[in-house]
N, C-alpha and C positions, 0 to 999 in steps of 0.2 A: 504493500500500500504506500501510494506517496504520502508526503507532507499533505495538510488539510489547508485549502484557501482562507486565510481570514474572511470573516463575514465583513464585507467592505463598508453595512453598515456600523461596523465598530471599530471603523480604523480612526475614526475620527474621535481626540480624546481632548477636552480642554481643560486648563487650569493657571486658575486666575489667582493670582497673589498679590491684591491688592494694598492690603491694610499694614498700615505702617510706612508708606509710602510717605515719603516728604512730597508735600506739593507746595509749587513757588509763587506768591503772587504775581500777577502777570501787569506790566503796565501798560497804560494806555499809548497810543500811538499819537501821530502830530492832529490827526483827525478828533482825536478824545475817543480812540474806539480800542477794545483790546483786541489785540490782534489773535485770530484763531491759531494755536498750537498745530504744526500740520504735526500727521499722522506716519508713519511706515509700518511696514509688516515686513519682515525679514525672513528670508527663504534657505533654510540651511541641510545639509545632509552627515556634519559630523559635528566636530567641534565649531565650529564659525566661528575663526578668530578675527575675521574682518566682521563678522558680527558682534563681537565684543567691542572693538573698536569703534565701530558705531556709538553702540551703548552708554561708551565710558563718554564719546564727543557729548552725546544728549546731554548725560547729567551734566555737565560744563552749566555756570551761569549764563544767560544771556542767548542759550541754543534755541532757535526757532524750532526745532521738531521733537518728538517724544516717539518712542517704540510703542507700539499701542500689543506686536505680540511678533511672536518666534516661533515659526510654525517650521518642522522635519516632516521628511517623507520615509524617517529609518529610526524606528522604536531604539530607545538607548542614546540617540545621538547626545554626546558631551553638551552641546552647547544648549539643551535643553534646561539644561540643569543651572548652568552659570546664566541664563534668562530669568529662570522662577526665582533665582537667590536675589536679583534686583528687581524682585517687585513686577517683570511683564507676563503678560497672558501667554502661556504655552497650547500647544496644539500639536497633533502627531494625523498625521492623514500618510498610512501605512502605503505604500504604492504594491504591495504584495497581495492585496485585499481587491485585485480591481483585474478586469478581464482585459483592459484595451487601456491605451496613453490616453483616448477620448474622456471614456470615464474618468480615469484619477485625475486628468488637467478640470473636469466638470466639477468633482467633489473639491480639488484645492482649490477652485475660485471660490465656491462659493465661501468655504470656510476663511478666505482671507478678504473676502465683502462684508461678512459680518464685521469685519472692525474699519470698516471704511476708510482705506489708508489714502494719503494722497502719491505716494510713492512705494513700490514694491522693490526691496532690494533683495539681489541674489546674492549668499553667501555663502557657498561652497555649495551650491545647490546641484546634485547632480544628477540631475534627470532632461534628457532632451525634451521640449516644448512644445507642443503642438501649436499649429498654426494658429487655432480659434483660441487659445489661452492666450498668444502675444497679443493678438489684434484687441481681446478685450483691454490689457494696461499699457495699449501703443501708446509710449511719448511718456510713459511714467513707470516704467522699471527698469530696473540698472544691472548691471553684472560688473564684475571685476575677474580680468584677464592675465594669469602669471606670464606674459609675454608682452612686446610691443608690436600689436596688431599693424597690419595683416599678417606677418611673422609668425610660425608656430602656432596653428589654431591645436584645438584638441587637447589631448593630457601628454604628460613628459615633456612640457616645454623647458625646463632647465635644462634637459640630455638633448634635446633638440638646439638647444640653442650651442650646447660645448661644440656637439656632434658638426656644426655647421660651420668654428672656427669663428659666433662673432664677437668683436670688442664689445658690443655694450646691449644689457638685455633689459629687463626691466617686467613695466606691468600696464594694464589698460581699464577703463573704468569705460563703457560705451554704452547705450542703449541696447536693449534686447531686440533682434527677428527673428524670426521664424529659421532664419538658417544659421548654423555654430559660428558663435563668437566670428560675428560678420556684421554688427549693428552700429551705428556712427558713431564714432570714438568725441568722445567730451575731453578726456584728459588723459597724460601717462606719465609714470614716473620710470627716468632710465637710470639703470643701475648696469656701473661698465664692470665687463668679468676681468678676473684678475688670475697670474698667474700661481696655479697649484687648485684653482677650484674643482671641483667636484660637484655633482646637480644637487645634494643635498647645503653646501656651503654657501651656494648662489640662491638658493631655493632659502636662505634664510634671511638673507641681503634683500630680494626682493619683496619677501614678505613685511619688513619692516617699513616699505617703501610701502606697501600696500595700506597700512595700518595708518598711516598718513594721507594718504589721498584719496582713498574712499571717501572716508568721510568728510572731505573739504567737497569732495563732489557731492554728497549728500545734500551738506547745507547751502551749496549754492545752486540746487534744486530747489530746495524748498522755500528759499528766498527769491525765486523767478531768474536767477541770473543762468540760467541753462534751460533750451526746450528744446526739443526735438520739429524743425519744420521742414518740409519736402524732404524727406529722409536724410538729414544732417543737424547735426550739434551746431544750433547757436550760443555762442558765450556772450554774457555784458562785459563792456569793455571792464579791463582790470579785472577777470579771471585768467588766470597764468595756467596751460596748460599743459606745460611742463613742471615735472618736479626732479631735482637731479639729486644722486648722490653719490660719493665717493664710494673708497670702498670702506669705509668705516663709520659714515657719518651721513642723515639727510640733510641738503638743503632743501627747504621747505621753500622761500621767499615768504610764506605767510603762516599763522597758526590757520588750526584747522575750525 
């Protein structure tokens, strides 16, 4: 006898940890109006440590956006757990519970409309996309790319990058389509390789660069200074879409 399908009606698990939550009073704006907290929902498959990064940017004073929840598509993932310990709404929508990518993209939308995000970020999320999930959050979901696209799509891009001989590798923050890490690039941070690396020594250079520019993309989402028109990344002037680093050290040009 095989394994038993989950009943897909119980992939779906939430849990809210609200109480205890510090909330900050909010001020009013030049209009006399407070301005609406926008929303995310963050999309992860293990630890999200670019979802933590997020996280840690929110709680920052003065951050226009708040994590409204942390929804996995893989029972146990890490980052579930470092979500519920600050207070966000968790959620597990099992992809093992579901006959076709149509269903399981049907069941995670609807379960990330319940929290009404104004932004969907992907955060190690690893599941290919169906077409009618991108089309429903066109122009407001984001992914982050261990590569500088178009460069090395797919997985093993550290060994793809050694394997290829280049100077300098890095990361990409872009909007999502329907086809792999192929969506208008907003921003990248290049991080040059150095001699003696190895993919997992680059693969930790990068990530820190990552942990940086996500979320500066984030917030200049949600403060309008990026949108997505006729399939390209507009920026307001004064967002830097570069970020560079040594091999020991980001420069940023800005906090995040």
């Amino acid at each position: 006898m095989g394994s038993e399908r989950p009943d897909a009606a119980k992939q779906i698990i939430i849990n809210v940890r609200a109480r205890g939550r510090l909330v900050m009073p909010e001020t009013a704006g030049p209009n006399g109006k407070i301005p609406r907290m926008k929303k995310l929902v963050i999309l992860i498959s293990g630890r999200g440590s670019n979802m933590e990064a997020v996280v840690r940017a929110c709680a920052r004073d003065g951050w226009p956006a708040e994590v409204a929840a942390v929804i996995s598509n893989r029972p146990g993932a890490a980052g579930l757990a470092f979500a519920a310990s600050h207070g966000i709404a968790t959620a597990l929508v099992d992809h093992r519970g579901f006959d076709s990518r149509d269903s399981f993209d049907a069941a995670l939308a609807a379960e990330i409309d319940r929290f009404e995000p104004d932004l969907v970020v992907l955060a190690g999320f690893m599941r290919i996309l169906t077409q009618a999930f991108v089309a429903r959050y066109e122009g407001r979901m984001l992914n982050i790319h261990p590569s500088l696209l178009p460069s090395f799509k797919g997985v093993h891009t550290h060994q793809q990058a050694l394997d290829a001989g280049v100077a300098v590798h890095g990361a990409t923050v872009h909007f999502v389509t329907p086809e792999l890490d192929s969506g208008a690039i907003v921003a990248q941070a290049a991080v040059p390789v150095v001699a003696g690396d190895d993919a997992d020594a680059l693969a930790a250079r990068v990530l820190a660069a990552e942990h940086v520019l996500y979320p500066r993309v984030v917030r200049w989402f949600v403060q309008e200074q990026v949108r997505l028109v006729d399939g390209r990344a507009v920026l307001a002037p004064g967002c830097a879409r570069w970020l560079f680093a040594d091999a020991t050290d980001i420069s940023t040009g800005e906090g995040v």
